[in-house]
C-alpha positions, 0 to 999 in steps of 0.5 A: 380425737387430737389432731396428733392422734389422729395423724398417729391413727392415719400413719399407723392404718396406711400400714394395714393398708398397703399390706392389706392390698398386697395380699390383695395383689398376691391373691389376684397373681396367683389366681391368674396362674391357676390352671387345671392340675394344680393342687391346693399345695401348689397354690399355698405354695405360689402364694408363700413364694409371692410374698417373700419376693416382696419381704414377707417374712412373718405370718398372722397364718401362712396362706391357705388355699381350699378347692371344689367343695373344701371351698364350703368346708365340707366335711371338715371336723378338725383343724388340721383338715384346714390346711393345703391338701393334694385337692387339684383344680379342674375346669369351673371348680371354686376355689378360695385363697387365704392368707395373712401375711405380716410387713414390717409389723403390719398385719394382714388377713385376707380371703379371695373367692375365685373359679377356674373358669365360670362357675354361676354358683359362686358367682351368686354367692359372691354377689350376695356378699355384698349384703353382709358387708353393709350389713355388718358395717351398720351395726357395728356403727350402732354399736350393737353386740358381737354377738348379736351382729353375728346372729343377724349376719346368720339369719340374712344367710338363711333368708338368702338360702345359704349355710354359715360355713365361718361357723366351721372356723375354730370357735366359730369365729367371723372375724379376730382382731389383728394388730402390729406384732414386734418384728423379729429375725426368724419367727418360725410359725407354729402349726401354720401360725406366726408366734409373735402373731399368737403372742399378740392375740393370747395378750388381747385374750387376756386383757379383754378377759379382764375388762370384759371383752374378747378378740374372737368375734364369734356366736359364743357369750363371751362375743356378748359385748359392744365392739372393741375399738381396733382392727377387726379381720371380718370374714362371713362364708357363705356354703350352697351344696358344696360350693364356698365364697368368702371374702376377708378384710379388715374393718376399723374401730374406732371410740368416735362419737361420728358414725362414719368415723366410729367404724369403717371399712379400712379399704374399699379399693379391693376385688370384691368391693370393686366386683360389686360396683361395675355389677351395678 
């Protein structure tokens, strides 16, 4: 890369970053402020009013929140059983906030796994995330296929004893790619997603579809490629009877030919990230 490119390149992620750590930050506020009672629609809620007080205006999706063991999708069978329910908090119960907000045309996704309470069960799991993460940076550096590195991160979950609950996402996905998205005055969201969002991925659909590539990372043979050079949103989701953990951020492809500079964590100042390291 020129050195203006790569300037181009460093100015362009400090935005994903700094929405990035804001979701990040919102995630932390409102977990704070969960309490017994609280519903899943109060904590969507929380999280909504948090980001607008700061400019959050669009949304790749608006923020969800899933309790006990909604946490591990259980049961879920259509979309529609993604979205906040009148599901309320109790004493130890997991509980996972997501959410994708949109800042100055940056975009964000994130996941963050929490417990009112102790919960050892998801604090096992989360721990044990740690493997995925590594894992997944690996071989995306060795430029394996989507689709194999996603068969890889399923079996270390099986070896670890646990179910693939991302597999419950629509089409199975681990991660999507995200990019900027024209900012516009009202961008009203369509099933809990932001249109200029949705225009932005059915536009990578289709151009990926042409050159042989999807911005789905799934299981499914159209993930058979090497990584595409962009901005990945990668979330593995770990299930164990009934309990759920994930986290979500955004991993940074890129066409180097330098390992370290061919892909790499956009961020690795982050709860989880930082969890693992005072665990060691």
């Amino acid at each position: 890369m020129t050195t203006t490119a790569n300037s181009g390149l460093s100015t362009r992620l400090q935005g994903f970053r700094q929405v990035q750590r804001l979701a990040y930050e919102c995630a932390e506020a409102v977990a704070a402020r969960l309490k017994p009672g609280v519903s899943e629609r109060q904590a969507a809620r929380m999280q909504r009013e948090w980001l607008r007080e700061r400019g959050v205006r669009d949304w790749f999706h608006l923020p969800f929140a899933w309790f006990g063991d909604r946490t591990a999708f259980t049961g879920f069978r259509v979309p529609l059983q993604f979205f906040p329910t009148d599901r309320r908090l109790t004493p130890g119960m997991p509980f996972i906030l997501d959410m994708a907000p949109v800042y100055e045309g940056y975009t964000a996704d994130i996941g963050y796994s929490g417990s009112l309470g102790t919960n050892p069960v998801q604090d096992r799991l989360m721990a044990d995330l740690a493997a995925h993460r590594e894992l997944i940076l690996r071989e995306v550096r060795e430029r394996r296929s989507l689709r194999e590195i996603y068969e890889d991160v399923d079996r270390l979950m099986v070896r670890q004893g646990y179910a693939n609950r991302h597999r419950a996402y629509p089409f199975g996905v681990i991660a999507h790619k995200v990019d900027q998205v024209k900012q516009r005055r009202w961008s009203p969201p369509v099933l809990g997603f932001g249109t200029q969002s949705l225009k932005g991925l059915a536009a990578d659909a289709l151009h990926g579809h042409r050159e042989g590539w999807s911005p789905l990372w799934s299981r499914y043979r159209f993930s058979d490629h090497p990584p595409q050079p962009g901005l990945w949103a990668v979330e593995p989701h770990l299930g164990f009877r009934g309990t759920g953990a994930k986290f979500e951020e955004i991993l940074v492809v890129t066409d180097s030919r330098d390992p370290e500079q061919s892909a790499f964590w956009l961020d690795d100042d982050l709860p989880h990230v930082r969890r693992w390291a005072e665990a060691k």
